[in-house]
N, CA, C and O of each residue as an XYZ file, in Angstrom:
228
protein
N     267.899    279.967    149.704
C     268.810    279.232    150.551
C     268.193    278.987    151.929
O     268.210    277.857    152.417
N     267.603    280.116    152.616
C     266.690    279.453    153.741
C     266.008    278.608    153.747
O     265.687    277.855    154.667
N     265.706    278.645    152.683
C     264.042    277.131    152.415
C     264.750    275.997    152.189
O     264.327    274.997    152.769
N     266.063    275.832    151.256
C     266.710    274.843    151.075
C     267.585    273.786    152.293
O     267.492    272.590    152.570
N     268.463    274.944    152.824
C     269.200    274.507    153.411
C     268.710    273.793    154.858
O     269.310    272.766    155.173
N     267.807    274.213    155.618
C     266.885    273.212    156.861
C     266.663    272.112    156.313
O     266.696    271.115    157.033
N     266.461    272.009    155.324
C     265.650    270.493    154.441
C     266.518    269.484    154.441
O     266.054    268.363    154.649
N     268.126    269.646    154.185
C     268.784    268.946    154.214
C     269.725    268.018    155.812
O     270.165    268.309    156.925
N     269.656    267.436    155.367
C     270.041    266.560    156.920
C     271.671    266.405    156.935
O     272.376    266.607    155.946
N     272.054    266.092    157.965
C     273.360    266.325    158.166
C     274.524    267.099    157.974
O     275.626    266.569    158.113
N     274.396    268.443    157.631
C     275.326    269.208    157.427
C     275.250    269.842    158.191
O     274.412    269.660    159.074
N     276.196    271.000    158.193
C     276.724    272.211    158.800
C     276.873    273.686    157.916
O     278.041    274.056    157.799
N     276.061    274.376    157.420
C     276.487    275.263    156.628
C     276.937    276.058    157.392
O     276.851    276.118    158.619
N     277.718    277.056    156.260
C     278.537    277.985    156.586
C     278.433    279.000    155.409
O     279.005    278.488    154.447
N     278.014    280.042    155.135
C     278.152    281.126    154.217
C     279.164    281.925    154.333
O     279.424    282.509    155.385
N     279.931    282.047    153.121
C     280.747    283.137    153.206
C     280.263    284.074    152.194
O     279.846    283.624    151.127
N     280.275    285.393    152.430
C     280.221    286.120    151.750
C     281.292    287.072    151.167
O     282.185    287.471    151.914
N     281.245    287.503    149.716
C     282.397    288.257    149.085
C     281.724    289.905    148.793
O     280.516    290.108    148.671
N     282.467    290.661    148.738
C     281.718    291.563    148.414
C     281.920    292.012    147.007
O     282.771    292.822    146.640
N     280.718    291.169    145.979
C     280.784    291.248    144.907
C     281.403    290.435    143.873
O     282.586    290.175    144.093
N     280.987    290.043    142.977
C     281.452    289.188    141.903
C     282.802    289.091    141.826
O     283.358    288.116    142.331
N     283.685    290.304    141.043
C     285.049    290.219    141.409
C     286.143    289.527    142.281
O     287.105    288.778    142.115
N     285.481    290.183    143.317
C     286.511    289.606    144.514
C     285.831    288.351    145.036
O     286.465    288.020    146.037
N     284.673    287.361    144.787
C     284.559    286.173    144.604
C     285.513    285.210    143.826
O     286.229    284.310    144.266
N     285.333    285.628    142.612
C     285.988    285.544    141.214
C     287.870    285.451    141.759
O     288.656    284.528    141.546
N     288.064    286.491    142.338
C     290.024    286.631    142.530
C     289.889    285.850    143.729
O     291.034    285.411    143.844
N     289.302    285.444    144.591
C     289.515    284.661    145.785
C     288.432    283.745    146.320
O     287.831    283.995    147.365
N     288.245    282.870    145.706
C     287.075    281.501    145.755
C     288.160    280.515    145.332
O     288.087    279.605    146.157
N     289.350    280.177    144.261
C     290.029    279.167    144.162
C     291.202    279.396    145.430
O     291.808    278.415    145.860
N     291.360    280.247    145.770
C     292.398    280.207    147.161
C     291.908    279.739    148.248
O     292.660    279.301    149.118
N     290.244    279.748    148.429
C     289.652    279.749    149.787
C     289.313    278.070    149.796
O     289.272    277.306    150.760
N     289.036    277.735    148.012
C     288.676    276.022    148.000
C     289.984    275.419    148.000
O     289.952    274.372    148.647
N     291.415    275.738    147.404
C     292.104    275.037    147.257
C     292.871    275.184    149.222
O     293.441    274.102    149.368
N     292.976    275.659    149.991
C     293.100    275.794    151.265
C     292.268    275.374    152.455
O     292.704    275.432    153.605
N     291.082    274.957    152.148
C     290.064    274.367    152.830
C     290.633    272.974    153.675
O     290.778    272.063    152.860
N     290.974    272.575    154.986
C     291.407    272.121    155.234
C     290.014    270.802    156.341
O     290.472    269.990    157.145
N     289.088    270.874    156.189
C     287.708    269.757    156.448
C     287.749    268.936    155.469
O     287.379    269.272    154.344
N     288.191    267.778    155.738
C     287.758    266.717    154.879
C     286.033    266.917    154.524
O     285.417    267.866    155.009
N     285.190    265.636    153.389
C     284.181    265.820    152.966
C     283.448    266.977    152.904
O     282.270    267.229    153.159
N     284.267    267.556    152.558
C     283.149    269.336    152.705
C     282.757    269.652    151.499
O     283.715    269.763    150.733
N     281.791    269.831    151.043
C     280.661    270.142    149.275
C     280.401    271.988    149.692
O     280.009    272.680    150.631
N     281.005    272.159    148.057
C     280.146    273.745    148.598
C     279.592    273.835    147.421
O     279.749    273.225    146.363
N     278.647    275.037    147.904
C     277.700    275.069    146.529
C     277.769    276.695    146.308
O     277.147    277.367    147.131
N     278.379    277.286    145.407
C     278.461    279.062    144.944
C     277.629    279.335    144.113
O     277.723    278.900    142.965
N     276.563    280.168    144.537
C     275.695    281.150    144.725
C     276.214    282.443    144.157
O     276.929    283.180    144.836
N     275.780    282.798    142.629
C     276.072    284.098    142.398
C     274.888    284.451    141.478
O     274.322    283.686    140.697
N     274.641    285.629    141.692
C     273.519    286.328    140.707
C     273.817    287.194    139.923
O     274.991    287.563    139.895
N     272.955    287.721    139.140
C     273.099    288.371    137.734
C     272.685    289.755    137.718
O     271.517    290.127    137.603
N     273.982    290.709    137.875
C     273.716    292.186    137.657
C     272.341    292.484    137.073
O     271.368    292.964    137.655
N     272.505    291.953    135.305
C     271.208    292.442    134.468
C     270.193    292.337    134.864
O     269.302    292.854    134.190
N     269.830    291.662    136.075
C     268.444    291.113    135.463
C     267.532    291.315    137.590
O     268.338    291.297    138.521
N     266.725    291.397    137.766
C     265.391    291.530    138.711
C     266.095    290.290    139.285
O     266.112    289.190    138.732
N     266.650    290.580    140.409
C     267.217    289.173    141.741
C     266.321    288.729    142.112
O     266.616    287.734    142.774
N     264.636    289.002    142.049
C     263.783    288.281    142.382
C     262.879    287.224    142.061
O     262.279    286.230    142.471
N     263.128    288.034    141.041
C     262.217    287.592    139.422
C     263.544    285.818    139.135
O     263.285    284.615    139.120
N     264.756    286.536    138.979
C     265.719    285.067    138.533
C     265.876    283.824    140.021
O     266.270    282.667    139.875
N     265.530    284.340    141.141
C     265.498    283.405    142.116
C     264.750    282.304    141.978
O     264.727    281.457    142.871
């Protein structure tokens, strides 16, 4: 996401972070359906318990 996100022109990011899959999972449709910025794109970012977070990046 560092390498990505400079590259792109005109936005504003904003990360939110959850702590942990779950509570992504129980509160990501409350946080999109309440979002009150017109044109706003998000893109969710989740990784995979099983497996080397470095190796699947």
């Amino acid at each position: 996401m560092e390498t990505i996100i400079p590259k792109i022109t005109d936005i504003t990011p904003l990360c939110i972070a959850f702590e942990g899959k779950q509570q992504l999972e129980k509160e990501i449709e409350k946080k999109l359906k309440h979002w009150n910025i017109s044109n706003t794109k998000f893109l969710i970012v989740r990784d995979q318990d099983s497996g080397d977070c470095a190796i699947i990046k």
